[in-house]
C-alpha positions in Angstrom: -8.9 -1.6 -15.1 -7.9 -5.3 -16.7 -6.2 -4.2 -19.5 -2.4 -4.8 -19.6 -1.3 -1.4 -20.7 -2.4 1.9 -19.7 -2.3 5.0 -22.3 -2.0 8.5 -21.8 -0.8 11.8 -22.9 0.5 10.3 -25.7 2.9 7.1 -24.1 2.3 4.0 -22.7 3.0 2.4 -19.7 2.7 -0.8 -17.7 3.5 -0.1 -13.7 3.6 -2.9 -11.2 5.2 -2.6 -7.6 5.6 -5.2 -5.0 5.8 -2.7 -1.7 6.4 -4.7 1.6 5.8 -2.7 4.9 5.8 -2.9 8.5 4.4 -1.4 11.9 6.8 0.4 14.0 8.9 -2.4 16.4 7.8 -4.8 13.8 4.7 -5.3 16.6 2.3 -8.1 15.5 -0.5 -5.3 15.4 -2.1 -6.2 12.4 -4.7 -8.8 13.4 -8.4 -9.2 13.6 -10.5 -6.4 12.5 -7.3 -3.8 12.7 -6.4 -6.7 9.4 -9.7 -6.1 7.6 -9.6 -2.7 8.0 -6.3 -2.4 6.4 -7.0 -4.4 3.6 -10.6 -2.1 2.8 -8.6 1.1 3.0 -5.2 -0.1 1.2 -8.1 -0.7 -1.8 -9.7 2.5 -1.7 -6.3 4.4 -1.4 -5.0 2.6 -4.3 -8.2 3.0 -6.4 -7.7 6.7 -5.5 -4.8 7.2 -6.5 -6.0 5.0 -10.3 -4.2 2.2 -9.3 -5.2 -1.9 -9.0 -4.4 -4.1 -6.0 -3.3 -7.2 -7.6 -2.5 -9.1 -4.3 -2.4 -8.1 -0.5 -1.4 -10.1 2.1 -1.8 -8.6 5.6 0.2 -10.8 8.5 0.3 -9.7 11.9 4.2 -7.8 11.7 4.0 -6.9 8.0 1.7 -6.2 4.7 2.7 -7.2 1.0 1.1 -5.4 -1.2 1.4 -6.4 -5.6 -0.1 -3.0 -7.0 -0.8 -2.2 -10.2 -0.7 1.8 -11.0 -2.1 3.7 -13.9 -0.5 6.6 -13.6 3.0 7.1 -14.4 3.9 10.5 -12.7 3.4 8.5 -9.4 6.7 7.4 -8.3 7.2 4.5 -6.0 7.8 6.3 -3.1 4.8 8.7 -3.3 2.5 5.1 -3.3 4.2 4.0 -0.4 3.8 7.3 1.7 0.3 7.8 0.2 -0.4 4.1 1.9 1.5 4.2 4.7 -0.3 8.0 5.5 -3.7 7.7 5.0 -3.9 4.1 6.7 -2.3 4.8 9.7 -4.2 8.1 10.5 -7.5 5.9 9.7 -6.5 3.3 11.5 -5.1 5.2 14.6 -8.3 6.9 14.9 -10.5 3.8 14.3 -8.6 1.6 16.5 -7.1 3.6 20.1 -5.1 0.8 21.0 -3.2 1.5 18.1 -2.1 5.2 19.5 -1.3 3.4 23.5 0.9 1.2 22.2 2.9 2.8 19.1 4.6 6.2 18.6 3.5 5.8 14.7 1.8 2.8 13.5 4.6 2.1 10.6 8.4 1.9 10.9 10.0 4.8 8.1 11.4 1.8 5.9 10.0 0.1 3.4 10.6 -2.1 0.5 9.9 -1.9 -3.0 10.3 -3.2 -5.8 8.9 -2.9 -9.6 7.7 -5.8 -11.4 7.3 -6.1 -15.2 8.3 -7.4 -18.5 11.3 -6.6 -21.4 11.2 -7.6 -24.6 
């Protein structure tokens, strides 16, 4: 990673998304070790999927996430439901509490939004 651009298959590409997500009844869930947790597994999903976490900010009713993805047949919302999949069923199983108190650990909505430059 580090370099601006990414190349492949013959194009080039530069993909940044801000995605902005939260649990289920907007629930102030994400605190403590359920927090650091997230943060370890929304890295290793992104670097999965070839992507870059640029920024992450975990708060107890939300998580902002500034990604950086490599690979350009990825659409937005495929990142968001790869994240919002595989950390819920992590954390759910990591975490019981999690399962007592929600009926899914995040709401179906999120936001996103892609960042970048025109010239």
């Amino acid at each position: 990673m580090g370099e601006r651009w990414t190349r492949r298959h013959g194009g080039v590409c530069e993909l940044r998304y801000h995605l902005v997500w939260c649990p289920k009844y907007r629930r102030p869930v994400l605190e403590g070790a359920v927090a650091e947790r997230l943060e370890a597994l929304i890295r290793e999903k992104v670097a999965q999927m070839g992507g870059e976490v640029l920024a992450l900010s975990v708060q107890p009713d939300h998580v902002h996430a500034f990604l950086r993805v490599d690979t350009p047949y990825l659409s937005p919302a495929e990142v968001a439901a790869g994240l919002k999949g595989y950390t819920s069923r992590v954390l759910r199983r990591e975490f019981p509490h999690l399962r007592s108190r929600l009926p899914t650990l995040w709401s179906r909505s999120y936001y996103v939004g892609t960042v970048g430059q025109v010239s």
